[in-house]
Each structure stands twice: as structure tokens, then as C-alpha cells.
C-alpha positions as CSV (number, residue, x, y, z in Angstrom):
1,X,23.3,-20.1,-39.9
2,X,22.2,-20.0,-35.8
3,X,23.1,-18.6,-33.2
4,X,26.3,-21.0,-32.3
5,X,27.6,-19.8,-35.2
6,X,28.0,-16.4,-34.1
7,X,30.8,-16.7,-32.9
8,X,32.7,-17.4,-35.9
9,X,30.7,-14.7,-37.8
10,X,31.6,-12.1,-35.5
11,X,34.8,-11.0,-35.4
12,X,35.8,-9.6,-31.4
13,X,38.8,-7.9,-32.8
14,X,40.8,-5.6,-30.7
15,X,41.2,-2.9,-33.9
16,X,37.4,-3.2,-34.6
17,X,35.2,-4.8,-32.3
18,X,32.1,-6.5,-32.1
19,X,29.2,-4.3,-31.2
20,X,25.9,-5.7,-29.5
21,X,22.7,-3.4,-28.9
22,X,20.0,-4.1,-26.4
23,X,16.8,-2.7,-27.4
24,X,13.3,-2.9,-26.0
25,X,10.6,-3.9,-27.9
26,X,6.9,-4.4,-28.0
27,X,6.4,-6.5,-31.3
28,X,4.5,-9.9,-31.1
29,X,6.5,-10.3,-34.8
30,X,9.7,-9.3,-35.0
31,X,10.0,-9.8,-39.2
32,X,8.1,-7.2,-40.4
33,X,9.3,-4.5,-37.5
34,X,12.9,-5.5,-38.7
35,X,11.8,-5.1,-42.2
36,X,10.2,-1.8,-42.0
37,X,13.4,-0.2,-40.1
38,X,14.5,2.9,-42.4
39,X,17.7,1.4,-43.6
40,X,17.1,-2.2,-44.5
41,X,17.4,-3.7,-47.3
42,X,16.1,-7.4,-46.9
43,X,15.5,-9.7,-43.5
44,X,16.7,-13.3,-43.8
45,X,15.3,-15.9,-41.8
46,X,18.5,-18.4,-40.1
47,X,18.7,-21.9,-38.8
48,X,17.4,-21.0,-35.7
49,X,13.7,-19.5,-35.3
50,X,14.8,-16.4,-33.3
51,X,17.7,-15.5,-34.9
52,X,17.7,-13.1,-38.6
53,X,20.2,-11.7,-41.1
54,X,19.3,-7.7,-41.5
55,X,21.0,-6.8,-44.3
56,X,21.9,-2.6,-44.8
57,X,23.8,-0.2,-46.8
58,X,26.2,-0.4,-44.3
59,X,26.8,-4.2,-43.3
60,X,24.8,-6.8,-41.6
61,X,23.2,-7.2,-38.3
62,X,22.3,-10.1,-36.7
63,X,19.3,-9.7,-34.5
64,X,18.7,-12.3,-31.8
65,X,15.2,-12.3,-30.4
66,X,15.1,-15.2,-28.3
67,X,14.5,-12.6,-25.2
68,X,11.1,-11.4,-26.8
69,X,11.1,-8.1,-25.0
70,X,15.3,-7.0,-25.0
71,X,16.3,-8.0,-28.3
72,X,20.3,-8.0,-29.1
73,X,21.8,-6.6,-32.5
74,X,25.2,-7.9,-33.4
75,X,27.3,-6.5,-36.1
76,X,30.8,-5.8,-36.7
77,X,29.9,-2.6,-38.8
78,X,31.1,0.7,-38.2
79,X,30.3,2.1,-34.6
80,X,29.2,5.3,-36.5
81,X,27.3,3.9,-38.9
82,X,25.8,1.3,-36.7
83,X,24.7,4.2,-33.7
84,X,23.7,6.4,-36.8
85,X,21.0,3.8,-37.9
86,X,19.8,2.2,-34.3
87,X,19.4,6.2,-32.9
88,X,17.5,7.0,-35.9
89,X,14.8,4.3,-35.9
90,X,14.9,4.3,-32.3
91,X,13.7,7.3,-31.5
92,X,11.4,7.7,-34.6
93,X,9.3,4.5,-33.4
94,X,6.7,3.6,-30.8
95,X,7.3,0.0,-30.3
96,X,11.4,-0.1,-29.7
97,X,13.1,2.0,-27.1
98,X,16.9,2.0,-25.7
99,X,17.4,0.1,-22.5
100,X,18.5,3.1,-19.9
101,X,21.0,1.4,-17.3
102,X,21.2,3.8,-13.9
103,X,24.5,4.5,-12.8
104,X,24.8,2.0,-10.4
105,X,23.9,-0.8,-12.4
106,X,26.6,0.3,-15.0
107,X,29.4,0.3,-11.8
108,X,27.8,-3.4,-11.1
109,X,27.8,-4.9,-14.3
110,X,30.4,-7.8,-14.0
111,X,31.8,-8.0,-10.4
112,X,34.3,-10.0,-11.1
113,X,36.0,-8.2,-13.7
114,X,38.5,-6.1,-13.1
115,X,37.0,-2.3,-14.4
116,X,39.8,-0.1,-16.7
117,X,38.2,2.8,-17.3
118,X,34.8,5.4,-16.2
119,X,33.5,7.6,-18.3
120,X,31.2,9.7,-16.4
121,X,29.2,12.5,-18.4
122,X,26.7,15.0,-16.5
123,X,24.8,17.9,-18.3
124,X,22.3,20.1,-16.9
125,X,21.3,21.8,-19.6
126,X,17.6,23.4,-18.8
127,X,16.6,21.3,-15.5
128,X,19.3,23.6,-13.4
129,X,20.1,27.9,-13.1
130,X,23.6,27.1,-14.7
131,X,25.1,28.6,-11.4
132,X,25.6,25.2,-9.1
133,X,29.1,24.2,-8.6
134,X,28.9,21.9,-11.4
135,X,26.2,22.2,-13.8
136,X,28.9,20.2,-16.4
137,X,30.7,17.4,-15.2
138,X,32.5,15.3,-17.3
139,X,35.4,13.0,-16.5
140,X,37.4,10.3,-18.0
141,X,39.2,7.7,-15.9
142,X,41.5,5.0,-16.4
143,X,43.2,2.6,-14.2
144,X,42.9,1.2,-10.8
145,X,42.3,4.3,-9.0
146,X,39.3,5.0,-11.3
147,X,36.8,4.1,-8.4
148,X,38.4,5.8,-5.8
149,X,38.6,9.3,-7.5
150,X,34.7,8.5,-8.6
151,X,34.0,7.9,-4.9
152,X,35.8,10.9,-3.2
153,X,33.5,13.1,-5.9
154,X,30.3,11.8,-4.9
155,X,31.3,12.4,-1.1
156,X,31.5,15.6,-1.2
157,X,28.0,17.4,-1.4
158,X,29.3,20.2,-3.9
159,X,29.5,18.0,-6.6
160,X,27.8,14.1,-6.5
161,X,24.8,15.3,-7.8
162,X,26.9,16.0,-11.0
163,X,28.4,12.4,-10.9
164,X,26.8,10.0,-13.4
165,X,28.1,7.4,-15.4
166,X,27.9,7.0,-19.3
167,X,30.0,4.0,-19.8
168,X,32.7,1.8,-18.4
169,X,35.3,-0.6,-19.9
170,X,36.0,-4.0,-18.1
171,X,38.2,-6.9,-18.5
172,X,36.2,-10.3,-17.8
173,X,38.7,-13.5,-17.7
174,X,37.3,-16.6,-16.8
175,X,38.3,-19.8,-17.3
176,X,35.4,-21.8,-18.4
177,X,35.0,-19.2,-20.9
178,X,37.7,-17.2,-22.0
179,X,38.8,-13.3,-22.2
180,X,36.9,-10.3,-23.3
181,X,37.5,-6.5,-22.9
182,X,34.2,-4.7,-23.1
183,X,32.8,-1.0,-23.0
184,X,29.6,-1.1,-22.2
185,X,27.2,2.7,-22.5
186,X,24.3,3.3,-20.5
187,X,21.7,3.1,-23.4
188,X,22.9,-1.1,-23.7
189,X,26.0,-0.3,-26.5
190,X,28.6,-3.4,-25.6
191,X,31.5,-2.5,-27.7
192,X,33.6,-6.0,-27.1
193,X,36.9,-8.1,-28.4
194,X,38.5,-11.3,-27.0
195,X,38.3,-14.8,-27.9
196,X,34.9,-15.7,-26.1
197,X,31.9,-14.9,-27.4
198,X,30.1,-17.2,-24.9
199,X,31.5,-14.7,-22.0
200,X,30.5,-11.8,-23.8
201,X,27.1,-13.0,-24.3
202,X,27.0,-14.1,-20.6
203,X,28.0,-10.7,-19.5
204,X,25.4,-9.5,-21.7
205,X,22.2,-11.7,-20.4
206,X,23.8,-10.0,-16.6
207,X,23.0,-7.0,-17.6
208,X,19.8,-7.6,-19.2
209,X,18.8,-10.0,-16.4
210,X,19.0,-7.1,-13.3
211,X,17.6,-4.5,-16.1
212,X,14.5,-6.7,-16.6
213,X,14.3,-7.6,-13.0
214,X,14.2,-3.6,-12.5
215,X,11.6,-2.8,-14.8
216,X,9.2,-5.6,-13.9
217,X,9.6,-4.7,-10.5
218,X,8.4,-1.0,-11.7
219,X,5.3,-2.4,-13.8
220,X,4.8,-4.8,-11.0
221,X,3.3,-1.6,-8.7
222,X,1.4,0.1,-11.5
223,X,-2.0,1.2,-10.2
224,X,-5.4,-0.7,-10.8
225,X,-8.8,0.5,-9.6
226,X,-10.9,-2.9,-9.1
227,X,-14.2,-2.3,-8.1
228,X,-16.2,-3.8,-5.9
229,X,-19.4,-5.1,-7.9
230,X,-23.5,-4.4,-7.0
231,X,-21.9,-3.0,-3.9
232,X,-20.4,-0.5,-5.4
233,X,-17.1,1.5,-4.3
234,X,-13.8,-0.4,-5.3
235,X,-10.3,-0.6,-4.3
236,X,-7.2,1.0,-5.3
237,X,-4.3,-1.2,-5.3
238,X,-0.5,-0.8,-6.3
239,X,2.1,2.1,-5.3
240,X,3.5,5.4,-5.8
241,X,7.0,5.7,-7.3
242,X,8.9,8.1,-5.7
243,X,12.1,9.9,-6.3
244,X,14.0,11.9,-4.0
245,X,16.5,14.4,-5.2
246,X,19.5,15.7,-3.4
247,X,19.4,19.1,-4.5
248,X,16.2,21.5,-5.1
249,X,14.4,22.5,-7.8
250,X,15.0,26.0,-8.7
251,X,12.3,27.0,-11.1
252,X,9.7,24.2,-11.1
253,X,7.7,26.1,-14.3
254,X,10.6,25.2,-16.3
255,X,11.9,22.3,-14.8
256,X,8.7,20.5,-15.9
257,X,8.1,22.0,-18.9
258,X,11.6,20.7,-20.1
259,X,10.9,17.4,-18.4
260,X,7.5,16.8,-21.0
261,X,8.5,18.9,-24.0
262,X,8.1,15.4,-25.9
263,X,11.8,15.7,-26.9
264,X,14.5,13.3,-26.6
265,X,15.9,12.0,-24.0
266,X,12.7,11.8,-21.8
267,X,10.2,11.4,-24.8
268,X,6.9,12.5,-22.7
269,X,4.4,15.2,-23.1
270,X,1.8,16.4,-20.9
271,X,0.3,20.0,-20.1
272,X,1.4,20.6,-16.2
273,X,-1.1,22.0,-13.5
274,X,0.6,24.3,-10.7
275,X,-0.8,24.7,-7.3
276,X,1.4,25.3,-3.6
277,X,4.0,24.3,-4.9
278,X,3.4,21.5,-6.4
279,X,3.3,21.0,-10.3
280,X,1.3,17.7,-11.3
281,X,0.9,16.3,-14.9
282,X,-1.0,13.3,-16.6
283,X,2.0,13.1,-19.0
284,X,2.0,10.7,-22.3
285,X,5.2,8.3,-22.8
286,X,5.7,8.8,-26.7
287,X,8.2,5.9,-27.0
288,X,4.9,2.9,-26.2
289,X,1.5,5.8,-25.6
290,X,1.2,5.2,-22.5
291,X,-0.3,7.5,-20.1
292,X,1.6,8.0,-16.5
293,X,0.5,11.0,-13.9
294,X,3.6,13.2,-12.5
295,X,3.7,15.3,-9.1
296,X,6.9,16.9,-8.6
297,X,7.9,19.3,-5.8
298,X,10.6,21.7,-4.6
299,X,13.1,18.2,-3.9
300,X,11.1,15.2,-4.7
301,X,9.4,13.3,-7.7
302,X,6.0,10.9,-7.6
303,X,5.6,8.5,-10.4
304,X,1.7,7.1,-10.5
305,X,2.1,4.7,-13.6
306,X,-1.2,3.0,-14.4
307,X,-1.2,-1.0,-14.7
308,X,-0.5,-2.3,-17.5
309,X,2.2,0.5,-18.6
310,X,5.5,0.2,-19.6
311,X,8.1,0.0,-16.5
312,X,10.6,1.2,-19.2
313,X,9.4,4.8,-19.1
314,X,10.4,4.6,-15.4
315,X,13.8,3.5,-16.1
316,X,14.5,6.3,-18.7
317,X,13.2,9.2,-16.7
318,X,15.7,7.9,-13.5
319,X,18.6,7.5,-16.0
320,X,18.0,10.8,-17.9
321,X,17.5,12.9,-14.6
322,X,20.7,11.5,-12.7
323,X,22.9,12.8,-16.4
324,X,20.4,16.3,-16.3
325,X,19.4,17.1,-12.9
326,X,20.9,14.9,-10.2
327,X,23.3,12.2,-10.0
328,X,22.2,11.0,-6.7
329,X,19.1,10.9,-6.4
330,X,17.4,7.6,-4.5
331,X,14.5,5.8,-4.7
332,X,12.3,5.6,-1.3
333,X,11.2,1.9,-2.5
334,X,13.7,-0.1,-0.5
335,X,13.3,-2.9,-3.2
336,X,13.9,-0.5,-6.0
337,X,16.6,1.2,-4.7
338,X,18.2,-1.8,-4.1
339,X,17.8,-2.8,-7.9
340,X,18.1,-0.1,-9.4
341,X,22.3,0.1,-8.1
342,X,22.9,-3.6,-8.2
């Protein structure tokens, strides 16, 4: 068994397709994290170095770590089952995490396939008063008016904050490769069947590719204090993250209280400090340990994340605010914005 045999292992079927998971993770060995997964019965080595056999009470996965930081799952198992086990050890463990695609990078995924359906799926829940003109927005789309509908919402000011995307199904036909039909979720779910695993997996690497280039980009302005030997003093170098939000904050006590309660989906905790205004928190990301400091104020958020931290915890609070606060707000980063909706 290796990886080109995948493709005739896997089954792309149109009654029960394929899934493929991207997940995050921080393991220099990826045996003994795959072995210790709450579930498993053995890991098998393949053909190919990467590449192992996870075998469950359910069916078998193969994991692909070529990509030592976004790791893929295959399986053909049931899509309950299979969510079921990933969402369990997931968010039970310090070294894996989801990847958490932004709304625009979900709309960009393959642009050249021809996009069948949106799900969009917005829930305020405790980060709004409940009384905006849509504290619950969810819509399903299908067809080729899908993106027109989803931009004549986000035009109007009543209600794009409320727009956010959950998942999307495409239809990718190239020659070189083949045809596949994919729905792909904003956690890095690729629910596919066809007759080319090759475009699949192409489509796939895409996404991953811009994801990665997002995150780096994030970790790549973390903030180092060097100092400046016998001299003394020392320089601060990197950059504030910062979020702008289209609508205000309404009651910032419990806005940030929700926001690093250490539950799911944002996974941090911290004690907040407020003063004029302004609540600021030195926060703990409980999916790698990290430490990040928060300032948030009555429309705007500021992300200090130390270097050497994890540009993932960045990715997941943007995606998780646009589904629970507000679909549209921007990055002031130029360069960030720019990835984070291509």
C-alpha cells in the first residue's frame, strides 16, 4: 500500500463519498499521536513513509502526513461516525486542531469550478443582545443564482454581518484530470465523488496551500523583544493584528467573557481587565498553550500574538467571530486581508 494506491482504495462514489479531513498538528511523530487517538485500534505502517492504516470500530482511515503540519484523513466510513471520532479527539487534544477556512476563502476555493450550492450558517448566540435584524441567519442555496442572492445580502447593511459561510459544493472538470463534485465545510471536511482522485487531492493541496500561506503570514508578525546587549534597552519588533467589525459591541463584559470562557469554538481563556472602554486580556489558546494578549473595544479587535505562537489561533478566532458576531468584519493588514478572502 502508498499513496498512488489511494485511489483505488477509495471509493468517490456518488451514494457514499469519500471523505478527507485536514487537521493541524504539532507532532514531530505522527505514530504514536495516531495510536493514542480514543478510537483506535492499531496503526499500520504503508509502502510509503508518510502514509498509515488507522484501523477503528468504525472502518479505516488513511492518514497522509507528507504535509507535516496539515495532515489529511481519508476514509470512506460513515460521515457520522467519521465527524463523531475526529470532533472528539479534536477538541480533547493539545497538539491537533481543525483548520478554520474564513468565508472568503471557502467562496475561492476552486475558481474554475462551477459552485452548485452555499450553505451559509450565522449564530450569535451570546456575543450579540438577540435584538439585531438578524441574530440567526441561515440559508441554503442551490444553483446559479446562489452568488447573486449571497451578494445582494451582504449589500445591504441590515444584514451582512449575519452572512457567513459554512460550506459550499462545487463541480471541478478538467481534462488532465477528470471530474469531481465536492462539498467542502469550513473546519477542512471535503466530502467528494467522481472518477479523479488526482483532482480531488489537487483541489485539496489549494485549499491547504492559501490556508498555510494565511497562517504563516499571521505567525510571521508575532512579537519579539530583542534586546540590545551591555547597552541595555532593546527593540520591539513585529505587529499588531487587528480586526475591525462592522457592527458594535453591545455589552463588552460579556462579549469577552464568552470570547475566553475556554469553551469550544474559540478554545481560549484568560481573566479580562476593563478600563475606558477598553477590555484587554493575556488570554491562553488551549488547543497548542500558547499565550496571546487581546484588547478589544466598542467596534474593533487587537491581536498581540507573541513569536513563536501558533498563527492557527488567529485563524479560528476570525472564522468563529464572522459565524458568532460579524460576518464582515476586515482585517486592517492589507496583506492579510487580501489572504484571508482569496
Amino acid at each position: 500500500m502508498n499513496r498512488a494506491d489511494l485511489s483505488e482504495r477509495l471509493s468517490m462514489s456518488g451514494t457514499a463519498p469519500t471523505k478527507t479531513y485536514v487537521v493541524e498538528a504539532h507532532a514531530d511523530d505522527p505514530a504514536p499521536v495516531l495510536a493514542r487517538l480514543e478510537g483506535v485500534s492499531s496503526v499500520r505502517p504503508t509502502d510509503d513513509v508518510y502514509l498509515f492504516e488507522v484501523a477503528t470500530g468504525f472502518g479505516d482511515l488513511w492518514v497522509d502526513t507528507l504535509d507535516r503540519r496539515f495532515w489529511r484523513f481519508h476514509t470512506d466510513a460513515s460521515v457520522a461516525e467519521s465527524n463523531r471520532f475526529l470532533r472528539r479527539n479534536i477538541e480533547a487534544r493539545r497538539d491537533l486542531d481543525w483548520i478554520w477556512l474564513s468565508s472568503g476563502q471557502l467562496r475561492s476555493v476552486w475558481p474554475q469550478a462551477r459552485r452548485k450550492a452555499v450553505l451559509t450558517d450565522f449564530r450569535s448566540g451570546r456575543l450579540t443582545s438577540g435584538v439585531s435584524p438578524a441574530s440567526t441567519l441561515r440559508l441554503q442555496l442551490k444553483g446559479d443564482a446562489a452568488d447573486a442572492i449571497t451578494d445582494l445580502i451582504s449589500s445591504d447593511p441590515r444584514y451582512r454581518s449575519a452572512l457567513a459561510f459554512d460550506r459550499i459544493q462545487i463541480h471541478a472538470d478538467e481534462p488532465e484530470y477528470g471530474t469531481v463534485e465536492e462539498v467542502i465545510s469550513r473546519r477542512g471536511k471535503f466530502l467528494v465523488s467522481g472518477d479523479s482522485f488526482e483532482l480531488h487531492s489537487a483541489i485539496v493541496s489549494s485549499v491547504v496551500d492559501r490556508y498555510r500561506a494565511f497562517v504563516e503570514a499571521c505567525e510571521g508578525r508575532g512579537m519579539r523583544w530583542s534586546g540590545l546587549g551591555d547597552e541595555g534597552g532593546g527593540r520591539l519588533s513585529g505587529s499588531v493584528i487587528s480586526l475591525n467589525f462592522g457592527r458594535p459591541i453591545e455589552d463588552l463584559r460579556g462579549w469577552i467573557d464568552e470570547l475566553v470562557s475556554s469553551r469550544a469554538p474559540f478554545r481560549l481563556w484568560g481573566v479580562p481587565r476593563f478600563e475606558d472602554g477598553i477590555a484587554e486580556v493575556d488570554a491562553v489558546d488551549l488547543h497548542i498553550g500558547h499565550r496571546l494578549r487581546l484588547a478589544v473595544g466598542e467596534d474593533w479587535l487587537r491581536v498581540y500574538l507573541p513569536s513563536g505562537s501558533c498563527g492557527n489561533t488567529v485563524a479560528r478566532l476570525i472564522a468563529n467571530l464572522q459565524h458568532r458576531f460579524d460576518g464582515s468584519l476586515t482585517l486592517v493588514d492589507n496583506e492579510l486581508e487580501h489572504l484571508r478572502i482569496a
